[in-house]
C-alpha positions in Angstrom: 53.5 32.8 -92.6 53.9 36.7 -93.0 53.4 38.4 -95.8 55.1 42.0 -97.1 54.2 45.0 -98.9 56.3 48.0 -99.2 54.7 51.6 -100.0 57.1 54.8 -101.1 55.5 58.3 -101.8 57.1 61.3 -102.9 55.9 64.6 -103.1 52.3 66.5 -101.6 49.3 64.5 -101.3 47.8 65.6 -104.6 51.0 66.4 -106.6 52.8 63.3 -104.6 52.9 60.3 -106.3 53.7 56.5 -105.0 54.9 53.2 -105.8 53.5 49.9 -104.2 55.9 46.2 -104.5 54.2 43.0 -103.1 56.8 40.3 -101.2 55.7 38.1 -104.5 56.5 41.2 -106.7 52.5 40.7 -108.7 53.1 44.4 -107.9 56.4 46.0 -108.5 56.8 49.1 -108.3 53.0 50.0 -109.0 52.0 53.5 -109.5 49.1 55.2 -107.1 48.5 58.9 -106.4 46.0 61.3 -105.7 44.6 61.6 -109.3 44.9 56.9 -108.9 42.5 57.0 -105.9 40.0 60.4 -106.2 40.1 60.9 -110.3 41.0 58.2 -111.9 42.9 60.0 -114.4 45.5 58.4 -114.3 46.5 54.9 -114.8 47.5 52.9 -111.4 45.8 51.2 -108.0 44.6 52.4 -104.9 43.6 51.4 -101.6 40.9 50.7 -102.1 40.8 48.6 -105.0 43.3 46.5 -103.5 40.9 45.8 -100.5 38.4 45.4 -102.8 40.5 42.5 -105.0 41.8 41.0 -101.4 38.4 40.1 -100.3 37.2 38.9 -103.7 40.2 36.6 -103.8 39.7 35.4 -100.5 36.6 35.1 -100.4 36.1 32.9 -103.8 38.9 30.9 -102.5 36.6 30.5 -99.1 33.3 29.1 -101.4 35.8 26.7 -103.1 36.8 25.6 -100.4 33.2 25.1 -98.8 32.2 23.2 -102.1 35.0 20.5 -102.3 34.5 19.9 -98.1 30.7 18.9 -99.6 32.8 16.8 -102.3 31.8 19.2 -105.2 35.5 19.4 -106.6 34.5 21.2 -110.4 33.6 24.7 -109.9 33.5 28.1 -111.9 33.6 30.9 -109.5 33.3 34.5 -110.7 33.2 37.2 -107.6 33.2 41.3 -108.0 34.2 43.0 -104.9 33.1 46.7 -104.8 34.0 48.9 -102.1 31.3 51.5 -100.9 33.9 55.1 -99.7 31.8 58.2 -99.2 34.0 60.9 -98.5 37.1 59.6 -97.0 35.7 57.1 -95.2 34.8 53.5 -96.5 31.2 52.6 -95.8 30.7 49.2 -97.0 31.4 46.0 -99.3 29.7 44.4 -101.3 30.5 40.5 -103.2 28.9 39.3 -106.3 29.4 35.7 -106.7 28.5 33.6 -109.6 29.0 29.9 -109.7 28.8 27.2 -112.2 28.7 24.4 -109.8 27.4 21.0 -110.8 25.6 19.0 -108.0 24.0 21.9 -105.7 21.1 24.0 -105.8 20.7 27.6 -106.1 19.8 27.6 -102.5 23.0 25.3 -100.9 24.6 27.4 -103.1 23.7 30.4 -101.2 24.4 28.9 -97.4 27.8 28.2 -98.4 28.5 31.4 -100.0 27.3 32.9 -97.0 29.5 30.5 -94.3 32.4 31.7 -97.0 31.6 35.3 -96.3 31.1 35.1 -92.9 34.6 32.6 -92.5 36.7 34.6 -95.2 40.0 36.0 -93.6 39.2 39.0 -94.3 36.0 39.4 -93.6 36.5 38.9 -90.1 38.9 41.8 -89.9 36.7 44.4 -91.7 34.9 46.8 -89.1 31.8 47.2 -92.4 29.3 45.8 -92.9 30.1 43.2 -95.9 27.0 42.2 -98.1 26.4 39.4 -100.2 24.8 38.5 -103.9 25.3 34.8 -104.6 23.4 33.3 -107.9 24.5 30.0 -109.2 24.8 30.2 -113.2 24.1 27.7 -115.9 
């Protein structure tokens, strides 16, 4: 399986401004810039918050995945991702996970949010350190 994005940019780094398309076309032709990523002036993505909505997805898709191998197949599953950049360098990221799972404690809960984080796709390629809330809801 491969998967494609395309990037164009036009212009000076802080004048410039870019489009982003997705093989699947979820993004077509989405705006990012300078003012996208450092202001947020301006409406459009960024690096960044695409990493950030990559792990999230992945990673929730891990813990559901973890839950039906235990035979737990009805879940909610509510994760933020939130990408930690100090200057321009990314420090850290953090996931937020929320589950309404009936059957498991707040505890198993926890180890299999953890196995998720530490078996997500890409959490294994991320060179951060990756931290982890998990609280089962009602």
């Amino acid at each position: 399986m491969k998967r494609t994005a395309q990037a164009q940019w036009i212009g000076s780094i802080k004048e410039g401004k870019g489009e982003l398309t997705t093989q699947s076309e979820v993004l077509n032709k989405t705006n990012y810039s300078f003012k996208t990523r450092f202001d947020g002036d301006e409406k459009g993505t960024n690096p960044e918050e695409l990493l950030a909505a990559a792990h999230a997805g992945c990673f929730t898709m891990a813990v559901s995945f973890a839950l039906t191998e235990r035979g737990l197949s009805y879940a909610s599953l509510n994760t933020q991702a939130t990408v930690l950049m100090e200057g321009f360098e990314i420090k850290s990221l953090h996931l937020s996970i929320i589950g309404i799972v009936p059957g498991i404690t707040a505890e198993e809960f926890e180890i299999v949010s953890k196995g998720a984080k530490e078996n997500c796709l890409i959490s294994k390629i991320l060179n951060i350190p990756v931290t982890l809330e998990a609280h089962l809801g009602a």
